[in-house]
C-alpha positions as CSV (number, residue, x, y, z in Angstrom):
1,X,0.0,0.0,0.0
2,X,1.1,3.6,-1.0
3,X,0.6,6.0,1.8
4,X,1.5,9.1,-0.1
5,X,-1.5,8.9,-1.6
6,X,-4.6,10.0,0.2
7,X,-7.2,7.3,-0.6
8,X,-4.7,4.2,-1.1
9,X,-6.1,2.6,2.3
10,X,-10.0,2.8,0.7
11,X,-8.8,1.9,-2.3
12,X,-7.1,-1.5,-0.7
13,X,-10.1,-1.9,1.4
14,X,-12.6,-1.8,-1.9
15,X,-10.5,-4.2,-4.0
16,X,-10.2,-7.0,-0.9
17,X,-14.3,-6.6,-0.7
18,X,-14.8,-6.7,-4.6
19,X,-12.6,-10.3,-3.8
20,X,-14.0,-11.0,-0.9
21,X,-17.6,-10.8,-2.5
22,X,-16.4,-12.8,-5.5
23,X,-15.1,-15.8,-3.5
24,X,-18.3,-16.3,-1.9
25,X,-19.7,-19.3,-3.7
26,X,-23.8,-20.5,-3.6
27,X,-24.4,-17.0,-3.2
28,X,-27.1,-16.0,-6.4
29,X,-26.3,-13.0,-8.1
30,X,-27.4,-9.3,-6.9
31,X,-30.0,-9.3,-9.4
32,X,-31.7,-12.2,-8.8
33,X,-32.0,-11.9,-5.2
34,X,-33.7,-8.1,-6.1
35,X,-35.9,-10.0,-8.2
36,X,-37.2,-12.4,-5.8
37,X,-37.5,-9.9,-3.0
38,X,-39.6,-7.6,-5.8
39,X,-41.7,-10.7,-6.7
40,X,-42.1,-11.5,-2.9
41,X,-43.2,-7.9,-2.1
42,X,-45.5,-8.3,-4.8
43,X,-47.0,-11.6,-3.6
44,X,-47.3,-10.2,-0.5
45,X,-48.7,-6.6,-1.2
46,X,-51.2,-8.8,-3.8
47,X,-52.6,-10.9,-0.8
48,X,-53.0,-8.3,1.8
49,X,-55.2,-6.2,-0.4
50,X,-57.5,-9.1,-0.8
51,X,-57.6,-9.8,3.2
52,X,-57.9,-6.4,3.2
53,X,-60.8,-5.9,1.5
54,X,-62.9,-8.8,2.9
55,X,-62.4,-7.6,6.1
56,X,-63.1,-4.6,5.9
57,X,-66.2,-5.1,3.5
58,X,-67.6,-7.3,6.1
59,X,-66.8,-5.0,8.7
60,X,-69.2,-2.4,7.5
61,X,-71.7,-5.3,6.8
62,X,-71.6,-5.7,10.7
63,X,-71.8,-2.3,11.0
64,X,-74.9,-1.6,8.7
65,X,-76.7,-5.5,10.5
66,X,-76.4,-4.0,14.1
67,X,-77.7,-0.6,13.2
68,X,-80.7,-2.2,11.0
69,X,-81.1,-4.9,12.8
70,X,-80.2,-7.8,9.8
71,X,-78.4,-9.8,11.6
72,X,-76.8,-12.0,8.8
73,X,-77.8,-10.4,5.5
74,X,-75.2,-7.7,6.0
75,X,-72.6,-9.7,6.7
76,X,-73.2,-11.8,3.9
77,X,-73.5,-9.4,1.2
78,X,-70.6,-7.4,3.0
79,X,-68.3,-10.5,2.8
80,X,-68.9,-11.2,-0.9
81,X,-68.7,-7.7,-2.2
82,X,-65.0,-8.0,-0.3
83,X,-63.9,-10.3,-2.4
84,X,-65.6,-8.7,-5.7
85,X,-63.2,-5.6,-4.5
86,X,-60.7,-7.6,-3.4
87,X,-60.2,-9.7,-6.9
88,X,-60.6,-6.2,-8.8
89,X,-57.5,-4.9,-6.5
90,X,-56.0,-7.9,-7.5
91,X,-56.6,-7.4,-11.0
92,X,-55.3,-4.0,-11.1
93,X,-52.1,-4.7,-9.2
94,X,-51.5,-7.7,-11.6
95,X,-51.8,-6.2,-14.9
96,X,-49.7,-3.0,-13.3
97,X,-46.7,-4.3,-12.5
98,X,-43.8,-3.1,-13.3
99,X,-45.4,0.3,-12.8
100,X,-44.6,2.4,-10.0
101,X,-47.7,3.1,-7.6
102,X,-50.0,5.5,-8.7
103,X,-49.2,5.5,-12.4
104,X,-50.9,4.4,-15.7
105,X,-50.3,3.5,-19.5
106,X,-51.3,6.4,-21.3
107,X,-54.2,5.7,-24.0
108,X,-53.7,6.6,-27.7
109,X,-51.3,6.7,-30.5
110,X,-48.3,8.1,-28.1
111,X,-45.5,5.6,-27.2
112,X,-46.4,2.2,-25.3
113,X,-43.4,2.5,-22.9
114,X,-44.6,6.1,-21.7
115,X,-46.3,6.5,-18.5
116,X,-48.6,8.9,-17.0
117,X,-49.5,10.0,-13.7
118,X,-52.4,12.2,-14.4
119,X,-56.1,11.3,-14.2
């Protein structure tokens, strides 16, 4: 190692990391653990909006069959719009991803890889 110069030391230390990550073996690549933990976050993000939705669906079905006085009929129809919602979230988030949250394909002749956050 060169002391005279003023980075020589961080210099050393990156190269023996660069080697030290490079000997590790079993270890997938960087990009393929970022893909799985995207698709997991996905999975995830896919099957909490569905919980999400029956719940509270059926929470308000409660709500409106002890204020009227239906006991069951609320919760019923409460519980299966939920998963009407729920499997229209799931739609959306499916044939959105790759797109960031809140953003759309833009409709006409424009470019197909464009993207649009307005309404």
């Amino acid at each position: 190692m060169d002391e005279d110069e003023p980075g020589a030391s961080l210099k050393a230390l990156g190269e023996r990391l660069d080697r030290a990550r490079g000997s590790r073996h079993g270890a997938p690549p960087r990009s393929e653990s970022v893909e799985s933990q995207n698709a997991l976050a996905q999975g995830l993000r896919i099957g909490l909006e569905l919980l999400a939705a029956v719940v509270v669906a059926s929470a308000i079905g409660w709500a409106f069959d002890t204020w009227l006085g239906t006991k069951p009929a609320g919760i019923v129809v409460g519980f299966f719009l939920g998963i009407g919602i729920g499997m229209w979230n799931v739609y959306r988030a499916v044939t959105g991803m790759g797109m960031a949250v809140g953003m759309k394909r833009r409709n006409g002749s424009e470019d197909k890889n464009s993207w649009d956050d307005e309404d």
